[in-house]
VOFITI-595631 format. One line per field, with one value per residue: chain; y, z, x of N, C-alpha, C, CB in turn; residue number from 1. Coordinates in nm, 3 decimals, m for minus. Glycine has a CB too. Layout:
! VOFITI-595631
ch = [A; ...]
n_y = [Y; ...]
n_z = [Z; ...]
n_x = [X; ...]
ca_y = [Y; ...]
ca_z = [Z; ...]
ca_x = [X; ...]
c_y = [Y; ...]
c_z = [Z; ...]
c_x = [X; ...]
cb_y = [Y; ...]
cb_z = [Z; ...]
cb_x = [X; ...]
i = [NUM; ...]
//
This chain:
! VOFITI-595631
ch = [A; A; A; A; A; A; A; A; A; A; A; A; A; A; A; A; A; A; A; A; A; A; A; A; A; A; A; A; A; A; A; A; A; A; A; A; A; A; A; A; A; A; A; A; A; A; A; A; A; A; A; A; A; A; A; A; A; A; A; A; A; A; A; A; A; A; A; A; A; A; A; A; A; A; A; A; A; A; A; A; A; A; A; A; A; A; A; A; A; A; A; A; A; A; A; A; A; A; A; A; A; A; A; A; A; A; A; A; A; A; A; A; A; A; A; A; A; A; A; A; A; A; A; A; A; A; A; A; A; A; A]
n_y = [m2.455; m2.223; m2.134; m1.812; m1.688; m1.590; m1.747; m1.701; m1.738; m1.787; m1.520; m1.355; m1.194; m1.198; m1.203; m1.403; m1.630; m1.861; m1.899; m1.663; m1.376; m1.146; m1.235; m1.456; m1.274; m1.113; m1.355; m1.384; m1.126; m1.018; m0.953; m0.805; m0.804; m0.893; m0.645; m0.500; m0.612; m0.572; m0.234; m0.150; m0.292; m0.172; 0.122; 0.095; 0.000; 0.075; m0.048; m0.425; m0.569; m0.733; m1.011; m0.978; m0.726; m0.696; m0.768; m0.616; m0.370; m0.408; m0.426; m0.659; m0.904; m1.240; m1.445; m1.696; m1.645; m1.381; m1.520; m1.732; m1.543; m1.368; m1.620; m1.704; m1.499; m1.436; m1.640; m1.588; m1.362; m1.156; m1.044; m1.053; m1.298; m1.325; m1.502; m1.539; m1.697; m1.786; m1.821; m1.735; m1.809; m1.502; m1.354; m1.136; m0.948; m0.808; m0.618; m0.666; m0.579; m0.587; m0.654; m0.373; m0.255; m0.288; m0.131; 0.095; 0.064; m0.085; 0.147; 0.353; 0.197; 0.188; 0.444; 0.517; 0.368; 0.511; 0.730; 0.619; 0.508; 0.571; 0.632; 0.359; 0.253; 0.405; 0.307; 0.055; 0.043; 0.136; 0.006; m0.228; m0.123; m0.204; m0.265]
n_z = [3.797; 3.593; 3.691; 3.724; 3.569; 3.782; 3.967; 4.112; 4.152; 3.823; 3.722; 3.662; 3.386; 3.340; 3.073; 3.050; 3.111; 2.913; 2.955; 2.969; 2.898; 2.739; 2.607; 2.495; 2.341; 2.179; 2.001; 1.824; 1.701; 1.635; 1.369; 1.063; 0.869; 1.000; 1.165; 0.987; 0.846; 1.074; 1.033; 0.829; 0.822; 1.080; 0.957; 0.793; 0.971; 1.097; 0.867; 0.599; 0.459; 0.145; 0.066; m0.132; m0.153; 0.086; 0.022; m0.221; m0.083; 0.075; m0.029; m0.154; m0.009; 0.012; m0.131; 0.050; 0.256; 0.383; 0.353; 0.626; 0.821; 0.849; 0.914; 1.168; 1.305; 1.315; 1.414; 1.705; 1.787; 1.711; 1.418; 1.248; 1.053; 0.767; 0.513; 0.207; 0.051; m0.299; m0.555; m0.668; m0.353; m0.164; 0.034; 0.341; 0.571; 0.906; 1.148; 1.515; 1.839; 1.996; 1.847; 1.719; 1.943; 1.978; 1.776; 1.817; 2.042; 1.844; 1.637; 1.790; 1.783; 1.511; 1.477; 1.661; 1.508; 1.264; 1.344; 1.467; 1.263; 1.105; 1.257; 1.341; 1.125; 1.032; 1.236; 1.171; 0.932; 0.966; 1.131; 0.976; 0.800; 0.747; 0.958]
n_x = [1.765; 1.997; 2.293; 2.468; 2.815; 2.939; 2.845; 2.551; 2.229; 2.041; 1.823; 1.508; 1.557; 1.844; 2.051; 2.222; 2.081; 1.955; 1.710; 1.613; 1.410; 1.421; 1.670; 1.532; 1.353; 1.509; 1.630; 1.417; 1.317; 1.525; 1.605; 1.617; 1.443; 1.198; 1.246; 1.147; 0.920; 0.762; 0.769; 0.673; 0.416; 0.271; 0.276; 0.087; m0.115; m0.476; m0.490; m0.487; m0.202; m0.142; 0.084; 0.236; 0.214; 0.383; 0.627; 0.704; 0.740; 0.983; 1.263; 1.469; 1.403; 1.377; 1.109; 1.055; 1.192; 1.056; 0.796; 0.879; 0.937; 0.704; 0.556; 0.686; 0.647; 0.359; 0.287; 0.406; 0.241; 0.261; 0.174; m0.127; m0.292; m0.499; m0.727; m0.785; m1.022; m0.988; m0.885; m0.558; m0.535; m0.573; m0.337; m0.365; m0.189; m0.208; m0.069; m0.083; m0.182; m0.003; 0.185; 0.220; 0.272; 0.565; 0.695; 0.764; 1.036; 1.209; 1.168; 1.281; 1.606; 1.599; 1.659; 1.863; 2.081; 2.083; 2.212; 2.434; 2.611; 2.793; 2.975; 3.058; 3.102; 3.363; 3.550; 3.505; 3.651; 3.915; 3.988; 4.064; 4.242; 4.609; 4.834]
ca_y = [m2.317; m2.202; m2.011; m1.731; m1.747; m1.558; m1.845; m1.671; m1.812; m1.680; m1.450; m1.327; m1.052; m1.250; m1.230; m1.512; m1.742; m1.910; m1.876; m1.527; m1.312; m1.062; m1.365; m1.498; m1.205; m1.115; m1.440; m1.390; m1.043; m0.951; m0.998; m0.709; m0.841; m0.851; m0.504; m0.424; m0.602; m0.462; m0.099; m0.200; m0.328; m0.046; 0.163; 0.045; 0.036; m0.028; m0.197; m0.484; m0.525; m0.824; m1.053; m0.948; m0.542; m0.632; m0.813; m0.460; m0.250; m0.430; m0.474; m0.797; m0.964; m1.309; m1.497; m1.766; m1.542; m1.333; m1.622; m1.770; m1.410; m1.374; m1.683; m1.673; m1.340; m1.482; m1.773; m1.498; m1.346; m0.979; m1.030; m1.134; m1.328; m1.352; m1.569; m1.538; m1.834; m1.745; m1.922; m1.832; m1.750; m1.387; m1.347; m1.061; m0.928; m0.715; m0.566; m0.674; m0.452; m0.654; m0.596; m0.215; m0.184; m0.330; m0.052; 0.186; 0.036; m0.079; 0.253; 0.399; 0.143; 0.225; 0.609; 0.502; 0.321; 0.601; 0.840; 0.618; 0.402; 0.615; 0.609; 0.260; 0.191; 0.451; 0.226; m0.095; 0.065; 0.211; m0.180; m0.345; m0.146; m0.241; m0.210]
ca_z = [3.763; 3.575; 3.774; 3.633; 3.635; 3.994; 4.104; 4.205; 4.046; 3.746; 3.773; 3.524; 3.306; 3.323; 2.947; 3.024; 3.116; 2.799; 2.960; 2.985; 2.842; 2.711; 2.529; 2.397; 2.254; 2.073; 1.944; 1.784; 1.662; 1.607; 1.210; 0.986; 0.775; 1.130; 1.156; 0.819; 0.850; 1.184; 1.032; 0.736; 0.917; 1.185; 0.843; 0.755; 1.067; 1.066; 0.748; 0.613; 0.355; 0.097; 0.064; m0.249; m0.152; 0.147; m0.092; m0.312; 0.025; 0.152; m0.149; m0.113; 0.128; m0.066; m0.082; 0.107; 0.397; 0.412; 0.443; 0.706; 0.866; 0.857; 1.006; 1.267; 1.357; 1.332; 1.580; 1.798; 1.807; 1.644; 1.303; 1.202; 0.904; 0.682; 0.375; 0.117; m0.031; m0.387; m0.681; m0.525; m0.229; m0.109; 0.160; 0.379; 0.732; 0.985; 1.269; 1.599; 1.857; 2.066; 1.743; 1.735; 2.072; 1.914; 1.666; 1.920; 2.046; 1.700; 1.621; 1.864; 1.755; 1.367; 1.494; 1.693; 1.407; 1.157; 1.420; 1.504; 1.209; 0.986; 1.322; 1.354; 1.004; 1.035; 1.318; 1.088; 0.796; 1.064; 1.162; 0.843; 0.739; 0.786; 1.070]
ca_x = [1.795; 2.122; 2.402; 2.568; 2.941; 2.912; 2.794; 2.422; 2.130; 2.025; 1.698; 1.449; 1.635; 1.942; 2.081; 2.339; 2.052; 1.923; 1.569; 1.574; 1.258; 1.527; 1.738; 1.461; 1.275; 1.614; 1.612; 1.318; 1.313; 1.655; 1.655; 1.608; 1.334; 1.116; 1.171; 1.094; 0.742; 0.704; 0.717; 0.563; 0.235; 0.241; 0.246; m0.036; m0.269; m0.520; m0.528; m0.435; m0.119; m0.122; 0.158; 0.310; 0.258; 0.459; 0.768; 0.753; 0.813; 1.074; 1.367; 1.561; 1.384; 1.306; 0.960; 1.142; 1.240; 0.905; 0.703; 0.901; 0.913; 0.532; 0.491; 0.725; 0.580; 0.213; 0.258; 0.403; 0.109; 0.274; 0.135; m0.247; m0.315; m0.644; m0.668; m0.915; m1.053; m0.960; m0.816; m0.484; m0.530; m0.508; m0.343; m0.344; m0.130; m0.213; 0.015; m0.206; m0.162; 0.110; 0.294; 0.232; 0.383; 0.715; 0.714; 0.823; 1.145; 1.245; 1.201; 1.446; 1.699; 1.626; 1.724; 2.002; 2.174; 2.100; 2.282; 2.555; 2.659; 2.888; 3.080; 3.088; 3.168; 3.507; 3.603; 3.561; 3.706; 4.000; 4.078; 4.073; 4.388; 4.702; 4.910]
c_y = [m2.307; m2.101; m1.940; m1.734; m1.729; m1.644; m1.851; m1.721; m1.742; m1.673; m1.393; m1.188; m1.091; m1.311; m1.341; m1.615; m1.776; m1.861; m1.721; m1.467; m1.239; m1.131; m1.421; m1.429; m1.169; m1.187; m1.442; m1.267; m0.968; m0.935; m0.815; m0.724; m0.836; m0.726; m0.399; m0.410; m0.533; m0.302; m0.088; m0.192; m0.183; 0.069; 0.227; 0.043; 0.106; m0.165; m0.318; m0.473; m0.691; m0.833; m1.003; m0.798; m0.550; m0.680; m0.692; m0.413; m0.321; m0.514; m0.527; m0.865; m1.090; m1.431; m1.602; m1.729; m1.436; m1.419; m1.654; m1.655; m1.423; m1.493; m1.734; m1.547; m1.377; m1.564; m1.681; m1.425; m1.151; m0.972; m1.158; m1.161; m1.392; m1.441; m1.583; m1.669; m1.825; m1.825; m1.814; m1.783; m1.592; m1.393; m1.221; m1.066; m0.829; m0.716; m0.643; m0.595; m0.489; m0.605; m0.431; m0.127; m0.200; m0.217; 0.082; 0.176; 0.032; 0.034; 0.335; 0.323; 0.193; 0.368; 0.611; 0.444; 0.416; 0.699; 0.744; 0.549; 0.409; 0.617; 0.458; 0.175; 0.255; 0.344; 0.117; m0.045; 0.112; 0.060; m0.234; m0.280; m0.175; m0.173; m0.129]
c_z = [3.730; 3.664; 3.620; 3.625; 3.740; 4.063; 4.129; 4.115; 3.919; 3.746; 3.661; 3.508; 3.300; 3.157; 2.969; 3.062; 3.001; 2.809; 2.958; 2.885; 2.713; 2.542; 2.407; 2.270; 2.124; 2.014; 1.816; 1.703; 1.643; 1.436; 1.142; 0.897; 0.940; 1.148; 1.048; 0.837; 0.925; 1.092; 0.923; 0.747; 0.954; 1.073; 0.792; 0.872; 1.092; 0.943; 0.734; 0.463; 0.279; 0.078; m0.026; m0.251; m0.029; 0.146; m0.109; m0.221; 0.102; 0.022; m0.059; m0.025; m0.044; m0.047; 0.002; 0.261; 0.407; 0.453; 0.598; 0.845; 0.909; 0.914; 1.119; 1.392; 1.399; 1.442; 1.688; 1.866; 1.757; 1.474; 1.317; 1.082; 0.856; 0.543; 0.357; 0.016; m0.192; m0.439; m0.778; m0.493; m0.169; 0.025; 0.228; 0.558; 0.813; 1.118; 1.393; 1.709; 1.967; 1.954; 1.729; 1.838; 2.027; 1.839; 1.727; 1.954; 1.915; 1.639; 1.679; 1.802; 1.596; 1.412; 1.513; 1.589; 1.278; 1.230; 1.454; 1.384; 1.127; 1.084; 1.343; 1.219; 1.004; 1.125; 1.236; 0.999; 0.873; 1.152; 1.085; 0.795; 0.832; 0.878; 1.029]
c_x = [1.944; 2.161; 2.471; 2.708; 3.020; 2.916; 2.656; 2.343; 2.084; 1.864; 1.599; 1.535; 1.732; 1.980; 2.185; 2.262; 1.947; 1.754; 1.571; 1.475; 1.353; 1.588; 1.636; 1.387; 1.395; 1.642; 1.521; 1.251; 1.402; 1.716; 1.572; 1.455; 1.235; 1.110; 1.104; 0.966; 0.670; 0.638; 0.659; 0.404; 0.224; 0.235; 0.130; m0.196; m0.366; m0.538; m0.442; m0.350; m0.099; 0.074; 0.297; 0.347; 0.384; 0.601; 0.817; 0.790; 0.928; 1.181; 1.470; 1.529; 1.366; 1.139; 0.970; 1.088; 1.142; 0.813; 0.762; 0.912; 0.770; 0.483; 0.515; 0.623; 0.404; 0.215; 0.289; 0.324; 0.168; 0.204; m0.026; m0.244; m0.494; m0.634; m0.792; m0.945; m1.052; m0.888; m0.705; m0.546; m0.503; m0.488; m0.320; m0.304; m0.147; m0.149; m0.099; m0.097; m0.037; 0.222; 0.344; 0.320; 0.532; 0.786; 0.799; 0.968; 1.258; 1.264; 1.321; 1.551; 1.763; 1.701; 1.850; 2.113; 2.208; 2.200; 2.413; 2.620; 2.725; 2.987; 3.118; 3.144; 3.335; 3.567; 3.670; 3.664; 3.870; 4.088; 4.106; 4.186; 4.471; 4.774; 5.017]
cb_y = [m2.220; m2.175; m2.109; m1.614; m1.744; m1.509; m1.794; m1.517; m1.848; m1.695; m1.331; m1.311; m0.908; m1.338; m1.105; m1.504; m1.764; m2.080; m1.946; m1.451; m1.170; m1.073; m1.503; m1.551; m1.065; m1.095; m1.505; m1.428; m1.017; m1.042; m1.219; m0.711; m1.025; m0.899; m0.436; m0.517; m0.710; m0.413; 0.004; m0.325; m0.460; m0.012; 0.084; m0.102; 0.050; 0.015; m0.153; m0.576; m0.436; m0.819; m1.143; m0.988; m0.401; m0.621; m0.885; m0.352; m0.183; m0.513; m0.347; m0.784; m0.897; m1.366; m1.547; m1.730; m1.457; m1.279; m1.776; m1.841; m1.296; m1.366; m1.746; m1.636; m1.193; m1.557; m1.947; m1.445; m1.411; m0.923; m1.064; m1.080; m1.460; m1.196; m1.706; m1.405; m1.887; m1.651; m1.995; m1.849; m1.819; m1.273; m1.431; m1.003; m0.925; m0.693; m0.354; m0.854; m0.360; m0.839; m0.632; m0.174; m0.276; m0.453; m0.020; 0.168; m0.062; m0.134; 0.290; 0.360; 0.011; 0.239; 0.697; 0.419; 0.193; 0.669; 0.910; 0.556; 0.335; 0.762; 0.677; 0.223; 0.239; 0.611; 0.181; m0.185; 0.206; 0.329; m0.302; m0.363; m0.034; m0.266; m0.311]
cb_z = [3.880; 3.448; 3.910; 3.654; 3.577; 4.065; 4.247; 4.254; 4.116; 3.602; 3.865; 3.517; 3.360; 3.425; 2.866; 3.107; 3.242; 2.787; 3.093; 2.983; 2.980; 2.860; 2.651; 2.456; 2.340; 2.089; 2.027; 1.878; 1.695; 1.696; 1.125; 0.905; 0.656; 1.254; 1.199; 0.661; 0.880; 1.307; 1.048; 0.729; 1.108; 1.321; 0.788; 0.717; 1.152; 1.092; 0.587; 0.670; 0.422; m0.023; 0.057; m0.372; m0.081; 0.256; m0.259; m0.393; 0.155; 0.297; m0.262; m0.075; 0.290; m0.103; m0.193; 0.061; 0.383; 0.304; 0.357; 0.660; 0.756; 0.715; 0.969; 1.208; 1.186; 1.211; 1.608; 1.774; 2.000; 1.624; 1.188; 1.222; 0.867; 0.633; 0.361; 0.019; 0.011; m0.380; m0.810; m0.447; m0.185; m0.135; 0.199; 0.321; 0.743; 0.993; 1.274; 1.638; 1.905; 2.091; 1.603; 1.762; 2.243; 1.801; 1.594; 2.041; 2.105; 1.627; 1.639; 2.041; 1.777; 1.255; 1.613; 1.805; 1.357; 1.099; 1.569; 1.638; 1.179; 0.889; 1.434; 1.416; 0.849; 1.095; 1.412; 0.983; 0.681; 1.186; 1.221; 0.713; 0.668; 0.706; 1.154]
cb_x = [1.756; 2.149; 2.571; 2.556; 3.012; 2.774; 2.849; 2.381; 2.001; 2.101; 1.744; 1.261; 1.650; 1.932; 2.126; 2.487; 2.016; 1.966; 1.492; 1.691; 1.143; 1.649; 1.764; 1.390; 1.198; 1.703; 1.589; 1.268; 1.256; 1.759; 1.540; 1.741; 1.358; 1.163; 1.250; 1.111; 0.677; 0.868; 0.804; 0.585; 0.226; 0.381; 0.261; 0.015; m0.269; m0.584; m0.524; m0.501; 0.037; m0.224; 0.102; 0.229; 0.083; 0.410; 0.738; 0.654; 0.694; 1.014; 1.433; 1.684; 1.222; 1.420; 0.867; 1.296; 1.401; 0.844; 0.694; 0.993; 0.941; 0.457; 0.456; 0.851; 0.587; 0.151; 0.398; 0.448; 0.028; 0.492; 0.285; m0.366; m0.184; m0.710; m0.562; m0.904; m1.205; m0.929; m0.972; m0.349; m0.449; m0.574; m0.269; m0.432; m0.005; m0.322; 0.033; m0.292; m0.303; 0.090; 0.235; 0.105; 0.371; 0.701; 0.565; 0.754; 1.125; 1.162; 1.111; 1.467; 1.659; 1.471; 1.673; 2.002; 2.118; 1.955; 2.187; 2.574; 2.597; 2.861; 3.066; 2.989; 3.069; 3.531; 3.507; 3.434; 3.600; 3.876; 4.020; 3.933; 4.449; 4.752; 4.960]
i = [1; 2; 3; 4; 5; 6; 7; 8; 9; 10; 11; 12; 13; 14; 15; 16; 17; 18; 19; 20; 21; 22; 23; 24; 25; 26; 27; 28; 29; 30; 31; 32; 33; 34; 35; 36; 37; 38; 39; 40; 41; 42; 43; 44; 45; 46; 47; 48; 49; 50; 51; 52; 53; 54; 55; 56; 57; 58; 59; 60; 61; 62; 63; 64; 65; 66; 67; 68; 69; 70; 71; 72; 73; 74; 75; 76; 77; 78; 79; 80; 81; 82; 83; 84; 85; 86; 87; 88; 89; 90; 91; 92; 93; 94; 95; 96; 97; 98; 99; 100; 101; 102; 103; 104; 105; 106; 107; 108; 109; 110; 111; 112; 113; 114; 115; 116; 117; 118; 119; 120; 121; 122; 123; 124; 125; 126; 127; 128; 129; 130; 131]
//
């Protein structure tokens, strides 16, 4: 078990220990394109949203970085995937409901950033000049 720099052991919820639940989930869902799909999907629920509709709703993501998104998210177990045996392939994603719960928090955060982030930009813009 890691110590904290207390000294005391470190415990579940402990963001300074690598294992932490906390640590990890932010790891793992801290990217912008994750919350996109998130509210994307949840959007959409029940249905499901092909690959290419969920490119168009999310400008600048690239096919790259969606796939790898979507299948991050899939092994996670927040996104379901279907694939149609088709000449390609359609593929389609659905939120599952572990994912849905996500949509919630994420949400708060999307709020909180719309409410705080013209103050946090004066700040930046308020350091970057000159002394």
């Amino acid at each position: 078990m890691t110590t904290r720099p207390t000294g005391s052991p470190a415990a579940r919820g402990d963001l300074f220990d690598a294992a932490c639940p906390t640590r990890r989930l932010l790891d793992r869902i801290g990217t912008k394109w994750t919350s996109m799909v998130i509210k994307v999907l949840s959007e959409a629920a029940p249905q499901e949203v092909r690959f290419a509709e969920l490119q168009r709703r999310m400008p600048g993501v690239s096919q790259k970085m969606l796939s790898a998104t979507l299948q991050n998210l899939t092994h996670d177990g927040l996104v379901s995937r279907r694939v149609e045996p088709t000449v390609p392939p359609r593929v389609h994603y659905r939120v599952t409901g572990l994912g849905l719960s996500l949509e919630e928090p994420l949400a708060a955060l999307r709020s909180w950033a719309e409410e705080h982030m013209a103050e946090i930009d004066a700040h930046r813009r308020h350091r970057a000049e000159p002394d």
